[in-house]
Every structure is written in structure tokens, then in C-alpha cells.
mmCIF file of the N, C-alpha and C atoms, coordinates in Angstrom:
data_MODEL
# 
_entry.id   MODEL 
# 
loop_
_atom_site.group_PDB 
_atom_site.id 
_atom_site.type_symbol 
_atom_site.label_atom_id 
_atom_site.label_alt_id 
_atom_site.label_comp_id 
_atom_site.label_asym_id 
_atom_site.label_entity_id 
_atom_site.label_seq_id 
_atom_site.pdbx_PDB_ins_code 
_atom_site.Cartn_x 
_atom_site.Cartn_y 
_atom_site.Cartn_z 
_atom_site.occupancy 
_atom_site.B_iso_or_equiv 
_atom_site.pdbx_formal_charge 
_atom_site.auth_seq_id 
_atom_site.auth_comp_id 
_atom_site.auth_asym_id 
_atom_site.auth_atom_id 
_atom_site.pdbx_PDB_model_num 
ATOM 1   N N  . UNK A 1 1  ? 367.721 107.182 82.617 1.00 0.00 ? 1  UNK A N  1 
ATOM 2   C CA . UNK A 1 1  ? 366.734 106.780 83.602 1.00 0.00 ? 1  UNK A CA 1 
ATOM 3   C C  . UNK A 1 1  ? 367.437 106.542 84.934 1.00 0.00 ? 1  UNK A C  1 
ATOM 4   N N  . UNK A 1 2  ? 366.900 107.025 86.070 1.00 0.00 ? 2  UNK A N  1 
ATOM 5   C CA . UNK A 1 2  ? 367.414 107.043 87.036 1.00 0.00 ? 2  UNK A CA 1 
ATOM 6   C C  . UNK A 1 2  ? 367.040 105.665 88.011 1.00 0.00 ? 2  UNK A C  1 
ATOM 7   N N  . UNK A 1 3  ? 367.714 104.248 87.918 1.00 0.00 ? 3  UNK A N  1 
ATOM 8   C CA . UNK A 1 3  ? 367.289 103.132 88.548 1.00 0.00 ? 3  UNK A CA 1 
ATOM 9   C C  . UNK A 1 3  ? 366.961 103.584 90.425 1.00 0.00 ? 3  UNK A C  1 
ATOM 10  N N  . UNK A 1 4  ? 366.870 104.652 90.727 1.00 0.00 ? 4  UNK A N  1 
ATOM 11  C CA . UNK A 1 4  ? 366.622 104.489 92.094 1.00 0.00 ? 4  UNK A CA 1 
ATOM 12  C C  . UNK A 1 4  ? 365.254 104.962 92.464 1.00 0.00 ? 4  UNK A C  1 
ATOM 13  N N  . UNK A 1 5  ? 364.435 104.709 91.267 1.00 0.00 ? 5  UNK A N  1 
ATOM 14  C CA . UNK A 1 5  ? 363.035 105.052 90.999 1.00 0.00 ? 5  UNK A CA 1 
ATOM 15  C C  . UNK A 1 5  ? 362.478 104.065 90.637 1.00 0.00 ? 5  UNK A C  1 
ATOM 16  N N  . UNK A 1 6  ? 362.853 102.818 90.529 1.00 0.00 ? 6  UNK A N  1 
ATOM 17  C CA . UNK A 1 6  ? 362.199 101.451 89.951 1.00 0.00 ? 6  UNK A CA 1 
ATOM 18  C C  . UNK A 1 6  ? 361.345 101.365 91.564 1.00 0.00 ? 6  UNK A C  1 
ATOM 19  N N  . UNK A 1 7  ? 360.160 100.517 91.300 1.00 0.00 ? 7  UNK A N  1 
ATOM 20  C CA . UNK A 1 7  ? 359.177 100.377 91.900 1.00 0.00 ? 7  UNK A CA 1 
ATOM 21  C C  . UNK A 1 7  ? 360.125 98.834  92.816 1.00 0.00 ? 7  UNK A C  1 
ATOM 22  N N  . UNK A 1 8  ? 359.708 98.809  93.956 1.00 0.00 ? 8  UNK A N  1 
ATOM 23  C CA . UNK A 1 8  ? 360.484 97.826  94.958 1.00 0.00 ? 8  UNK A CA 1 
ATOM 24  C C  . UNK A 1 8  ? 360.258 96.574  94.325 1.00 0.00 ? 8  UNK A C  1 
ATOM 25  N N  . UNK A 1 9  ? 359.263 96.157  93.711 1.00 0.00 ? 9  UNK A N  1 
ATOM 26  C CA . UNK A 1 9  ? 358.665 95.025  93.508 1.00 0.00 ? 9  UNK A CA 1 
ATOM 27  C C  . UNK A 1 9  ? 359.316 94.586  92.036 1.00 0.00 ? 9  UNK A C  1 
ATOM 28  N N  . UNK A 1 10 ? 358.878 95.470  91.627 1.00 0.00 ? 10 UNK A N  1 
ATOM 29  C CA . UNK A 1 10 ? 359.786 95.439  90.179 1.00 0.00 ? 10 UNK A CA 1 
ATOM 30  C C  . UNK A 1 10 ? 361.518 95.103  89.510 1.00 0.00 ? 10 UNK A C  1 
ATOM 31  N N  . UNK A 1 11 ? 361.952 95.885  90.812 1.00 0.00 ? 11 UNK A N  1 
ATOM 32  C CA . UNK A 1 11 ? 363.499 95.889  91.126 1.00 0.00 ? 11 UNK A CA 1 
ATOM 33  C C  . UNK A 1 11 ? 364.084 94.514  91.772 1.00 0.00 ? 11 UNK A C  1 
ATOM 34  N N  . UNK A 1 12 ? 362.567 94.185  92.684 1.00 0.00 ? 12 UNK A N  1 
ATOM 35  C CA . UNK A 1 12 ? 362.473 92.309  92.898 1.00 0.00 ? 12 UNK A CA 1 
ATOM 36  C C  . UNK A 1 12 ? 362.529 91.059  91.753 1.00 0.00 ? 12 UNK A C  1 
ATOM 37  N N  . UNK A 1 13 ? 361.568 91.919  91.232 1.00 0.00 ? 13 UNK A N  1 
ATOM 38  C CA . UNK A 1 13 ? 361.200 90.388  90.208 1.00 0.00 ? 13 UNK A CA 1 
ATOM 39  C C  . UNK A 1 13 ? 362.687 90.645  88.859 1.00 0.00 ? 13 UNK A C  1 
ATOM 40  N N  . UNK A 1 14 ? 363.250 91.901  88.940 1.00 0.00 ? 14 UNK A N  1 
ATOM 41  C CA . UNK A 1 14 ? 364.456 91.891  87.676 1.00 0.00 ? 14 UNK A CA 1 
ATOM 42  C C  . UNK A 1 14 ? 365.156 90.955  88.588 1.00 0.00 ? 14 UNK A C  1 
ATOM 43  N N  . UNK A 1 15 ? 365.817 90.996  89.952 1.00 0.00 ? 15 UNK A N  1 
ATOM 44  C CA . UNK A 1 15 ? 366.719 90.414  90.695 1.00 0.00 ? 15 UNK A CA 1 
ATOM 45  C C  . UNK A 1 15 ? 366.789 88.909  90.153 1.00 0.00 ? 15 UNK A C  1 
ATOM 46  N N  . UNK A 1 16 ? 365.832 88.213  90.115 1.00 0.00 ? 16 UNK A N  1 
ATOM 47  C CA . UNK A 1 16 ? 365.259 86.958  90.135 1.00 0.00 ? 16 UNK A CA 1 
ATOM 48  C C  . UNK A 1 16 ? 365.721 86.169  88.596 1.00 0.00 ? 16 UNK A C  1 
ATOM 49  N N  . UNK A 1 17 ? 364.895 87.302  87.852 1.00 0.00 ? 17 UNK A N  1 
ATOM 50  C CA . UNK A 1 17 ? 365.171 87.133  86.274 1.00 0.00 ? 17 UNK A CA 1 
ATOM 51  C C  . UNK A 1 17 ? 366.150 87.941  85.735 1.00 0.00 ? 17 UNK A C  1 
ATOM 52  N N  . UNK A 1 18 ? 367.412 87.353  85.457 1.00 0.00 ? 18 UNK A N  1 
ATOM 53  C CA . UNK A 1 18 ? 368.475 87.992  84.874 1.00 0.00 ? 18 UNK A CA 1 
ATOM 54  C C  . UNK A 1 18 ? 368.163 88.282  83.331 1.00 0.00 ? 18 UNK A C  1 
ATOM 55  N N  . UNK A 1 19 ? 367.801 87.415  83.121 1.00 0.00 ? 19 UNK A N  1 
ATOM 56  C CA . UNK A 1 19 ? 367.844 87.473  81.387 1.00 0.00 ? 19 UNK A CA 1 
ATOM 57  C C  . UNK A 1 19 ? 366.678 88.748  81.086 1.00 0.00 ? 19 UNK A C  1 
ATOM 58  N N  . UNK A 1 20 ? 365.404 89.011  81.890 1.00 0.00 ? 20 UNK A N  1 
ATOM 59  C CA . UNK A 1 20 ? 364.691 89.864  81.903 1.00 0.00 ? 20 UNK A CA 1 
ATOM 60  C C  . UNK A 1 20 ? 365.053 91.575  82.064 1.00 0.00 ? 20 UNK A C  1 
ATOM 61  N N  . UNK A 1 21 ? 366.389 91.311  83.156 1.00 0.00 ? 21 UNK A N  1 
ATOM 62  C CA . UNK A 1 21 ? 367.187 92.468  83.449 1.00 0.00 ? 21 UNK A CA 1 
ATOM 63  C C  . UNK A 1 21 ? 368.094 92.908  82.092 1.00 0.00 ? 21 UNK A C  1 
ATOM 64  N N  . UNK A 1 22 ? 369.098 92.186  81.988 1.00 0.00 ? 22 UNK A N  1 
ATOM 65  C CA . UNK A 1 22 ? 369.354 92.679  80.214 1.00 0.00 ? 22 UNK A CA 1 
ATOM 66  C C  . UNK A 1 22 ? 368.744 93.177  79.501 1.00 0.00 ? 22 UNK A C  1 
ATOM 67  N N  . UNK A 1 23 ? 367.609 92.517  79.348 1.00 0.00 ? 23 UNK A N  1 
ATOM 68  C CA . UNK A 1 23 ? 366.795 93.119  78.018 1.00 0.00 ? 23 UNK A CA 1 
ATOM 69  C C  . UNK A 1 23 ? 366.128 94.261  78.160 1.00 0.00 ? 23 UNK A C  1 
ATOM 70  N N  . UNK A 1 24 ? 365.761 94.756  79.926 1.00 0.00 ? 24 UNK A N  1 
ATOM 71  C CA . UNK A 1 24 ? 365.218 95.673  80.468 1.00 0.00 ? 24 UNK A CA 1 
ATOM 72  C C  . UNK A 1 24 ? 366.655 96.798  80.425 1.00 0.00 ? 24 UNK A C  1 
ATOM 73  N N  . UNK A 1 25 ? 367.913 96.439  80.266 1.00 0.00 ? 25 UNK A N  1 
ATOM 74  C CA . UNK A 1 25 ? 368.571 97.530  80.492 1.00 0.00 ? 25 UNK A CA 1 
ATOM 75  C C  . UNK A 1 25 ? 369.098 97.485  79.150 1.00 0.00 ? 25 UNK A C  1 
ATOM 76  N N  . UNK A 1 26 ? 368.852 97.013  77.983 1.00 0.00 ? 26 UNK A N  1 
ATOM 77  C CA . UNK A 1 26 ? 369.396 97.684  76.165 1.00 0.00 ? 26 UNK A CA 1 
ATOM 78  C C  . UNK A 1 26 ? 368.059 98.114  75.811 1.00 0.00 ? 26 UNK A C  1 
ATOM 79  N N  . UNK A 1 27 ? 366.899 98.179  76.381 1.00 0.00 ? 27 UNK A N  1 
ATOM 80  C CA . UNK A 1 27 ? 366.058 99.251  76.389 1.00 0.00 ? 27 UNK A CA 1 
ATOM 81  C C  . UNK A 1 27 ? 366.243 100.592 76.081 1.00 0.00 ? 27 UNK A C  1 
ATOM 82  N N  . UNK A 1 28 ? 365.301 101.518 75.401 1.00 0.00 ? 28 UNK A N  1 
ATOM 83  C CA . UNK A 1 28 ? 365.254 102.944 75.224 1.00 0.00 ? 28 UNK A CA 1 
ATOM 84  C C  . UNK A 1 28 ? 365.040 104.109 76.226 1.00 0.00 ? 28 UNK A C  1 
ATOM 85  N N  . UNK A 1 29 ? 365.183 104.446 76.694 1.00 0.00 ? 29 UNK A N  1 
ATOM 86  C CA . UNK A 1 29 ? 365.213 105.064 78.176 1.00 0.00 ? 29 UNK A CA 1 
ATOM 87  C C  . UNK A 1 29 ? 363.102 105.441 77.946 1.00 0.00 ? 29 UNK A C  1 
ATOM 88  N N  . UNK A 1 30 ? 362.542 105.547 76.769 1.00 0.00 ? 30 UNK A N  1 
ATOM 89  C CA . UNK A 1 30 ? 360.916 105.797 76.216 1.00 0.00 ? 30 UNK A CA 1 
ATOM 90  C C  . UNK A 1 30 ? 360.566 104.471 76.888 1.00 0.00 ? 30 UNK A C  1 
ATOM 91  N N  . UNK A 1 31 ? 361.332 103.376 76.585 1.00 0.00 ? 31 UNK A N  1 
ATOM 92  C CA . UNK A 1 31 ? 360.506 101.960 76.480 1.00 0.00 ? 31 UNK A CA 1 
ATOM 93  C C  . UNK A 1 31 ? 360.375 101.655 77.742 1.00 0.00 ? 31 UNK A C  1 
ATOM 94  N N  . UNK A 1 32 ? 362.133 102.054 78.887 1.00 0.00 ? 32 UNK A N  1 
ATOM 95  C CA . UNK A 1 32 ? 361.552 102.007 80.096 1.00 0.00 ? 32 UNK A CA 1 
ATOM 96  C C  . UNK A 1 32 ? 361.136 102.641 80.964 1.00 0.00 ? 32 UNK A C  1 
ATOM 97  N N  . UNK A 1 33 ? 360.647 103.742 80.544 1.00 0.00 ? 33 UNK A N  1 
ATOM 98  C CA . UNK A 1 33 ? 359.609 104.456 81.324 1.00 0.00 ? 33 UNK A CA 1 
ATOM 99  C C  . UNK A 1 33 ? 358.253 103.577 81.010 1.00 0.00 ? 33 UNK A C  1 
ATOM 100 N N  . UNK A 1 34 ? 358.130 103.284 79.797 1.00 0.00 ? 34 UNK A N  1 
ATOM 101 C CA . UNK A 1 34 ? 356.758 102.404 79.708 1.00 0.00 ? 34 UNK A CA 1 
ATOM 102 C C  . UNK A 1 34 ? 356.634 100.976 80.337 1.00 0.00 ? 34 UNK A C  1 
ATOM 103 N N  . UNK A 1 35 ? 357.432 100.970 80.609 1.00 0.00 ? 35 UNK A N  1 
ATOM 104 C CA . UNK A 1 35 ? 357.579 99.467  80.714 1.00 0.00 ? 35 UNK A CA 1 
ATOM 105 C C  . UNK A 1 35 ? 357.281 99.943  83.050 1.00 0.00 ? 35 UNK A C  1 
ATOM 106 N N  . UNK A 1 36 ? 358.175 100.528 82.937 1.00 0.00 ? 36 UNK A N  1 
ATOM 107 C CA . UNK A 1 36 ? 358.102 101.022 84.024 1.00 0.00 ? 36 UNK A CA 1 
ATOM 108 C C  . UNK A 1 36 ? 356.635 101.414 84.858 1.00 0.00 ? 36 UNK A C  1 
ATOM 109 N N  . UNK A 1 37 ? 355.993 102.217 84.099 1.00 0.00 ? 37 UNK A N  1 
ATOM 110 C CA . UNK A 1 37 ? 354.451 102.724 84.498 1.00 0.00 ? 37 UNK A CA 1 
ATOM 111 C C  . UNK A 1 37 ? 353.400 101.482 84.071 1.00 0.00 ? 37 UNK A C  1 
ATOM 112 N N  . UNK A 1 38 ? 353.605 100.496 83.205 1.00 0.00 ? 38 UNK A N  1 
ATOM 113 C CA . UNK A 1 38 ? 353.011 99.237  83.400 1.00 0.00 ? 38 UNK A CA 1 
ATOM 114 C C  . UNK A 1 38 ? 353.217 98.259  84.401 1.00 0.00 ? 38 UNK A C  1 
ATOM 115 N N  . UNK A 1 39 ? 354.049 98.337  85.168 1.00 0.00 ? 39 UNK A N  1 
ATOM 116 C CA . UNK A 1 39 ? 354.560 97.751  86.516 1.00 0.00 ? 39 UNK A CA 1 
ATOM 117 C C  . UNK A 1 39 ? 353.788 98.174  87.606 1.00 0.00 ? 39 UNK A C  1 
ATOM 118 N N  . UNK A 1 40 ? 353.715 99.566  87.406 1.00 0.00 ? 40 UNK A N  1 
ATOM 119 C CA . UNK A 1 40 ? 352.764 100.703 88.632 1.00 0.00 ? 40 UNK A CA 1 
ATOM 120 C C  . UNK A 1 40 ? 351.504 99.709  88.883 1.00 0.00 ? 40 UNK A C  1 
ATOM 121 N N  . UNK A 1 41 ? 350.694 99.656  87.502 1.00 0.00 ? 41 UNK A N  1 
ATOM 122 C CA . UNK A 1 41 ? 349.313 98.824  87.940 1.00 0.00 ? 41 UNK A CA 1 
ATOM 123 C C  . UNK A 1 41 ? 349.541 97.287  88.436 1.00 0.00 ? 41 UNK A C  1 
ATOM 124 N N  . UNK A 1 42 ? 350.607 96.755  88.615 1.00 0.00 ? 42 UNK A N  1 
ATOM 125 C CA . UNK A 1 42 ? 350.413 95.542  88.767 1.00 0.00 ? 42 UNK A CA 1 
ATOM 126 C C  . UNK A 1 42 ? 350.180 95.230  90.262 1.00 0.00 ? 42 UNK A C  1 
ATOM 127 N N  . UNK A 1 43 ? 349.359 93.985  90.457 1.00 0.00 ? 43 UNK A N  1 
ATOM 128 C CA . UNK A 1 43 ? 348.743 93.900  91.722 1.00 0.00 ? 43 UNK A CA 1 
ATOM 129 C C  . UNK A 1 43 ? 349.330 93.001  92.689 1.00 0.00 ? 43 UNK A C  1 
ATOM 130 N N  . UNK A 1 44 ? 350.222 92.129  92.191 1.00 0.00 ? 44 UNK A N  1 
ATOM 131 C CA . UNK A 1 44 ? 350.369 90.932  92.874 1.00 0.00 ? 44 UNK A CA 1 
ATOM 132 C C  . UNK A 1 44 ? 351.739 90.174  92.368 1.00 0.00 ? 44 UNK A C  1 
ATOM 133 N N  . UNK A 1 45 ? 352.584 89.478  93.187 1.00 0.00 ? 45 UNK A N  1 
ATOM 134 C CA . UNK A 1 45 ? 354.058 89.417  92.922 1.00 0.00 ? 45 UNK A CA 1 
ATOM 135 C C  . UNK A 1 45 ? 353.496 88.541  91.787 1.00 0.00 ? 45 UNK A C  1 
ATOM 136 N N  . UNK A 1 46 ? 352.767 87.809  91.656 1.00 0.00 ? 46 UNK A N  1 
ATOM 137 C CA . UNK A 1 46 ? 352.442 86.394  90.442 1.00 0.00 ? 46 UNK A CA 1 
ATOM 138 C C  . UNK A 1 46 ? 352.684 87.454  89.568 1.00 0.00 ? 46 UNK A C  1 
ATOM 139 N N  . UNK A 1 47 ? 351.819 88.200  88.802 1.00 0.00 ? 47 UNK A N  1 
ATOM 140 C CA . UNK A 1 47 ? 351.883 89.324  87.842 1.00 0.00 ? 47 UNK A CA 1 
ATOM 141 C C  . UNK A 1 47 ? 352.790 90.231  87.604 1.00 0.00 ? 47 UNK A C  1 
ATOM 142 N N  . UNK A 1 48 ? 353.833 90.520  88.469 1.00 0.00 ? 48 UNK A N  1 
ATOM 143 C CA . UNK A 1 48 ? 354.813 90.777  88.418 1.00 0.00 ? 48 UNK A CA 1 
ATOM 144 C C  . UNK A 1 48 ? 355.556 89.870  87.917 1.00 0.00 ? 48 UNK A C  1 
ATOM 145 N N  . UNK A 1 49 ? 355.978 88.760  88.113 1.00 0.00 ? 49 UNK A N  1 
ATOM 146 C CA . UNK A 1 49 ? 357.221 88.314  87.810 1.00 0.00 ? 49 UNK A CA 1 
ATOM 147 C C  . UNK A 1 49 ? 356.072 87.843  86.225 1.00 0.00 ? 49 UNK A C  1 
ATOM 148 N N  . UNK A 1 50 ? 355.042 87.755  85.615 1.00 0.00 ? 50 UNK A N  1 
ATOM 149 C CA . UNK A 1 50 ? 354.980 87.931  84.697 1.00 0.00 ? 50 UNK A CA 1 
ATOM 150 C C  . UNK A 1 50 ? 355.354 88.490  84.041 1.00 0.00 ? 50 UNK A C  1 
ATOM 151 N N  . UNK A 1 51 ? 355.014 90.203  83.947 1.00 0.00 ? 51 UNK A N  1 
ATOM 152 C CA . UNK A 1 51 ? 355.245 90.953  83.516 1.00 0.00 ? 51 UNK A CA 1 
ATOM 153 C C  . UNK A 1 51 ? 356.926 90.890  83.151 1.00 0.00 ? 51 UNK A C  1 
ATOM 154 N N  . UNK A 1 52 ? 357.874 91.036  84.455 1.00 0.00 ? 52 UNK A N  1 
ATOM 155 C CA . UNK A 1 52 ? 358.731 90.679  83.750 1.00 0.00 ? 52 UNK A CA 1 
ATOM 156 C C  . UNK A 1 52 ? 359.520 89.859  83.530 1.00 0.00 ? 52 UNK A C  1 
ATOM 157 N N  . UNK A 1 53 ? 358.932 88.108  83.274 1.00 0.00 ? 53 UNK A N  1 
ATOM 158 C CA . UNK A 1 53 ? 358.849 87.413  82.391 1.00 0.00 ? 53 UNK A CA 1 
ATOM 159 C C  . UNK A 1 53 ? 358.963 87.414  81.294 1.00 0.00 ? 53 UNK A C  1 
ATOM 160 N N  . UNK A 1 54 ? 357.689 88.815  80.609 1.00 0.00 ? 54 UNK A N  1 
ATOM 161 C CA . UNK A 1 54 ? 357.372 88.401  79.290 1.00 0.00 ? 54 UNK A CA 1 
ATOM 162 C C  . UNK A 1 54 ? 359.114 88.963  78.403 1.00 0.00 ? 54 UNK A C  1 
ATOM 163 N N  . UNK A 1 55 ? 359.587 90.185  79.153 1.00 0.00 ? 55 UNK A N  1 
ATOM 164 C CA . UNK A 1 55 ? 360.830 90.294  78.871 1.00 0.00 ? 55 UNK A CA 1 
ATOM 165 C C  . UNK A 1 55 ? 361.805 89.355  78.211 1.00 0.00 ? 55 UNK A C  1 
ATOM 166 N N  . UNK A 1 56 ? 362.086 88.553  78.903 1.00 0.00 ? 56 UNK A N  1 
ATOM 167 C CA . UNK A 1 56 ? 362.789 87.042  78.847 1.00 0.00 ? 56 UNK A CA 1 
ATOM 168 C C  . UNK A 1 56 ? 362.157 86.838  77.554 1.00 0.00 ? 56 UNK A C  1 
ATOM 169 N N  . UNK A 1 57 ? 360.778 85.845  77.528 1.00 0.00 ? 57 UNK A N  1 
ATOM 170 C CA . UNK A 1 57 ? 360.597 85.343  76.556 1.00 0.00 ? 57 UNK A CA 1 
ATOM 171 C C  . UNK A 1 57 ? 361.351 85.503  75.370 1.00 0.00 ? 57 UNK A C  1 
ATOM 172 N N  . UNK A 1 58 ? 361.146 86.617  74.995 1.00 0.00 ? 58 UNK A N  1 
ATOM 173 C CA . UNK A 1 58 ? 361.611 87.126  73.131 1.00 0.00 ? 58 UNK A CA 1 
ATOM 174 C C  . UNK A 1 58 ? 363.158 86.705  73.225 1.00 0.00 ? 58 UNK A C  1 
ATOM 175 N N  . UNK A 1 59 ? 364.111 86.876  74.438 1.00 0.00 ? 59 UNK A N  1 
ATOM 176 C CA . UNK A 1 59 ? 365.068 86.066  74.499 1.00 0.00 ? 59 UNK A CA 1 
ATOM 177 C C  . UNK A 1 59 ? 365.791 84.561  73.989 1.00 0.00 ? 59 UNK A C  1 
ATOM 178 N N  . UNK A 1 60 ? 364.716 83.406  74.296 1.00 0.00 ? 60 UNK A N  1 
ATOM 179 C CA . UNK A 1 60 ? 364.573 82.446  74.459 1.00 0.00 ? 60 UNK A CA 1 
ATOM 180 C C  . UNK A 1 60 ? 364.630 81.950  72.722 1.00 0.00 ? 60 UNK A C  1 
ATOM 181 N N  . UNK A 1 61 ? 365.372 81.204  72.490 1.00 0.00 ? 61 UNK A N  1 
ATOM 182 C CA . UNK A 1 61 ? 365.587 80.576  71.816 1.00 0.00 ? 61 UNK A CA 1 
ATOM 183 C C  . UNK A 1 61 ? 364.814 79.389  71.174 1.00 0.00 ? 61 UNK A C  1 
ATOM 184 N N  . UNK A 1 62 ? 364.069 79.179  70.007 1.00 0.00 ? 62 UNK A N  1 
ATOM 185 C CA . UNK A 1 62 ? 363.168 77.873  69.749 1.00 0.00 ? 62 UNK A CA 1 
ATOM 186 C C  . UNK A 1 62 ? 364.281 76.670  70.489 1.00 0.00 ? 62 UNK A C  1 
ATOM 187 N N  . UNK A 1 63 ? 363.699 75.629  70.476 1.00 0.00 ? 63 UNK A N  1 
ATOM 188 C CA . UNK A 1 63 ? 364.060 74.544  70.530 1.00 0.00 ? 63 UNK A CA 1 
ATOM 189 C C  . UNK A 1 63 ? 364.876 73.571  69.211 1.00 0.00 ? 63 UNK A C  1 
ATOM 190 N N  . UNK A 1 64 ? 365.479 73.061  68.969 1.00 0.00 ? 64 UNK A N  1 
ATOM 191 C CA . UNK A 1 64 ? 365.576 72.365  67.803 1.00 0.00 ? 64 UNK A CA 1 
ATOM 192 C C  . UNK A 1 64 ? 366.340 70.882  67.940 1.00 0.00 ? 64 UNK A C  1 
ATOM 193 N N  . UNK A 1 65 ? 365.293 70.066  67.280 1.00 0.00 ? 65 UNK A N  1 
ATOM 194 C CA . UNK A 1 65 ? 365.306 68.675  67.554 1.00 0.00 ? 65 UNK A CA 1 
ATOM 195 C C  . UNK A 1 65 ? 366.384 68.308  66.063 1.00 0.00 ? 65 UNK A C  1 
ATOM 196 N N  . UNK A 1 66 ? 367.437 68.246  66.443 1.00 0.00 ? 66 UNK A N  1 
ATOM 197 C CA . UNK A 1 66 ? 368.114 68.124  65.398 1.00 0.00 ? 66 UNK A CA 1 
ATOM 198 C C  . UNK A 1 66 ? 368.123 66.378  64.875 1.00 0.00 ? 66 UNK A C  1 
ATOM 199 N N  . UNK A 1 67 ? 367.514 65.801  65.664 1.00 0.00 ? 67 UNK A N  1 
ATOM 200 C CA . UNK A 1 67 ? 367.793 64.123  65.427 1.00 0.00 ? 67 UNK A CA 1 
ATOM 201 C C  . UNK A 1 67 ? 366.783 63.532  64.492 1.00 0.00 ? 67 UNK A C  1 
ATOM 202 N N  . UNK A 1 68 ? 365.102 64.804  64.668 1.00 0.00 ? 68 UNK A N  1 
ATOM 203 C CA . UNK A 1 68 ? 364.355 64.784  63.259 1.00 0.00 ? 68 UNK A CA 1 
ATOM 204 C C  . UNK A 1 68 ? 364.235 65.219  61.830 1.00 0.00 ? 68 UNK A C  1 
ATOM 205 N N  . UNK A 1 69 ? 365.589 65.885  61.863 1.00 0.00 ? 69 UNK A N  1 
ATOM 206 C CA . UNK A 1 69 ? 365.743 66.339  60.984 1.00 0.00 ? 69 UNK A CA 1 
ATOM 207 C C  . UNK A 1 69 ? 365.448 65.102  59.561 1.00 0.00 ? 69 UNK A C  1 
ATOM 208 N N  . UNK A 1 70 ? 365.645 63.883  59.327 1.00 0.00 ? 70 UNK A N  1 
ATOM 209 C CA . UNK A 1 70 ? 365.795 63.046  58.703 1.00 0.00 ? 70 UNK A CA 1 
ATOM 210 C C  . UNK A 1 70 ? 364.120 62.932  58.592 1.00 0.00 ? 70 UNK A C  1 
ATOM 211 N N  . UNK A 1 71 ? 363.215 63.183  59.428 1.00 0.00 ? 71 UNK A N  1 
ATOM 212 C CA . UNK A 1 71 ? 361.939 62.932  59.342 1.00 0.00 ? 71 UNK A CA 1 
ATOM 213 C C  . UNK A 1 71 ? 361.278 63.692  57.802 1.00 0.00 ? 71 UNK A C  1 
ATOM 214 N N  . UNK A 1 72 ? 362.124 64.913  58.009 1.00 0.00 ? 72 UNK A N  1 
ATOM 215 C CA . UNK A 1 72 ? 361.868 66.171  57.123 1.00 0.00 ? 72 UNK A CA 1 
ATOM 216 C C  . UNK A 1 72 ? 360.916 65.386  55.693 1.00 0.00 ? 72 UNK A C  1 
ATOM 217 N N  . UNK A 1 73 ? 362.134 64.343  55.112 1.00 0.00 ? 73 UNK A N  1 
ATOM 218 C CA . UNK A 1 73 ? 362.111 63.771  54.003 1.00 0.00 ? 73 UNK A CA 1 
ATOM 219 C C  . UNK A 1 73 ? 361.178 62.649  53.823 1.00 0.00 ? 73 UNK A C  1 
ATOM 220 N N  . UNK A 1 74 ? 360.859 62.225  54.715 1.00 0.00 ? 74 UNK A N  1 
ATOM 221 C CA . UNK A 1 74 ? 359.537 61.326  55.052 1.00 0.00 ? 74 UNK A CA 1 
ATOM 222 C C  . UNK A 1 74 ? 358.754 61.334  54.184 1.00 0.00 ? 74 UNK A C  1 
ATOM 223 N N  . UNK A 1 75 ? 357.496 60.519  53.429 1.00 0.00 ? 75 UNK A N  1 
ATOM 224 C CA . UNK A 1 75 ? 356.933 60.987  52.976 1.00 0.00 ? 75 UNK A CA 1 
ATOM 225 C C  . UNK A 1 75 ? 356.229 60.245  51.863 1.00 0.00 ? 75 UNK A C  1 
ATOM 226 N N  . UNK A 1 76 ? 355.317 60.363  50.660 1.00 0.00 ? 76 UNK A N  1 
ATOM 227 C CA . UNK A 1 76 ? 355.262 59.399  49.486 1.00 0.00 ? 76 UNK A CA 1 
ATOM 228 C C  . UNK A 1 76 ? 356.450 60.139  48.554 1.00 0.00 ? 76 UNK A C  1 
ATOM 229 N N  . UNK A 1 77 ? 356.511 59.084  47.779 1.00 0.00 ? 77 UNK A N  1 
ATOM 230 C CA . UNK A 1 77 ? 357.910 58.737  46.884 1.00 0.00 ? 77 UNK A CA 1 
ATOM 231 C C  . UNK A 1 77 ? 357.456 59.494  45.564 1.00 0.00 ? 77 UNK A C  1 
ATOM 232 N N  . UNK A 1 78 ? 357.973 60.184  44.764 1.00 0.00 ? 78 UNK A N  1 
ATOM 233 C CA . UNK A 1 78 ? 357.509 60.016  43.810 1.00 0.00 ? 78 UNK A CA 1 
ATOM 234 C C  . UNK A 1 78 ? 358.333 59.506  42.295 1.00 0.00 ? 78 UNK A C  1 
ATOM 235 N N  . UNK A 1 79 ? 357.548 59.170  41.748 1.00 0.00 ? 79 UNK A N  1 
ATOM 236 C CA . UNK A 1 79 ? 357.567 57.677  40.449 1.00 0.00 ? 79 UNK A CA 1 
ATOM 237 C C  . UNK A 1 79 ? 358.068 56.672  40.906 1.00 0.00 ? 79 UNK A C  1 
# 
């Protein structure tokens, strides 16, 4: 894929979001063409940096409250 074809706006909102840029570049050169022509319709920088947002997400790591762990066991007793 030739990056000097990314849409200006698009090439904006990766700048911004790094973690979005990674995941946009171990992509399939299929996925970012799609990913790419779903950018085309977008209307407005808000929706943009959604879009690639949603990138990121799957990134992101749960949270984990390791200090409840003890809660786990909480509970009625039994006998």
C-alpha cells in the first residue's frame, strides 16, 4: 500500500493515535484498503478520530483490580 494516498485527515487522526497507527500498519494490505475507503465517508474530525480510535481499542488491555482478588472467595460457607 502506497501511504502517500492516505486521505489528509486520516493521516491526521493516525498522527495523534499511535497505538491506532501500529495496528493500522500489521494490517493486511485487503484490510487497509478497507479500512482506508471507510475513512473516505467520514464527515467530521470527531468521527474520524473515532474511527481511528476504534483501532486502539482491541489494543487496550482489561483492567485488573488485583487487591479484589480476595473478594473472589466471599461468600456463604458451606457446612
Amino acid at each position: 500500500m502506497d501511504y502517500n494516498d492516505l486521505p489528509i485527515g486520516l493521516g491526521l487522526a493516525f498522527a495523534t493515535n499511535r497505538a491506532a497507527m501500529d495496528r493500522f500498519v500489521d494490517m493486511t494490505d485487503n484490510e487497509k484498503e478497507e479500512f482506508v475507503e471507510r475513512s473516505r465517508s467520514v464527515m467530521s474530525k470527531s468521527e474520524m478520530e473515532r474511527l481511528v480510535g476504534s483501532l486502539a481499542q482491541d489494543d487496550e488491555e482489561p483492567e485488573l483490580h488485583m487487591e479484589d482478588v480476595k473478594d473472589i472467595f466471599k461468600g456463604p460457607s458451606i457446612g
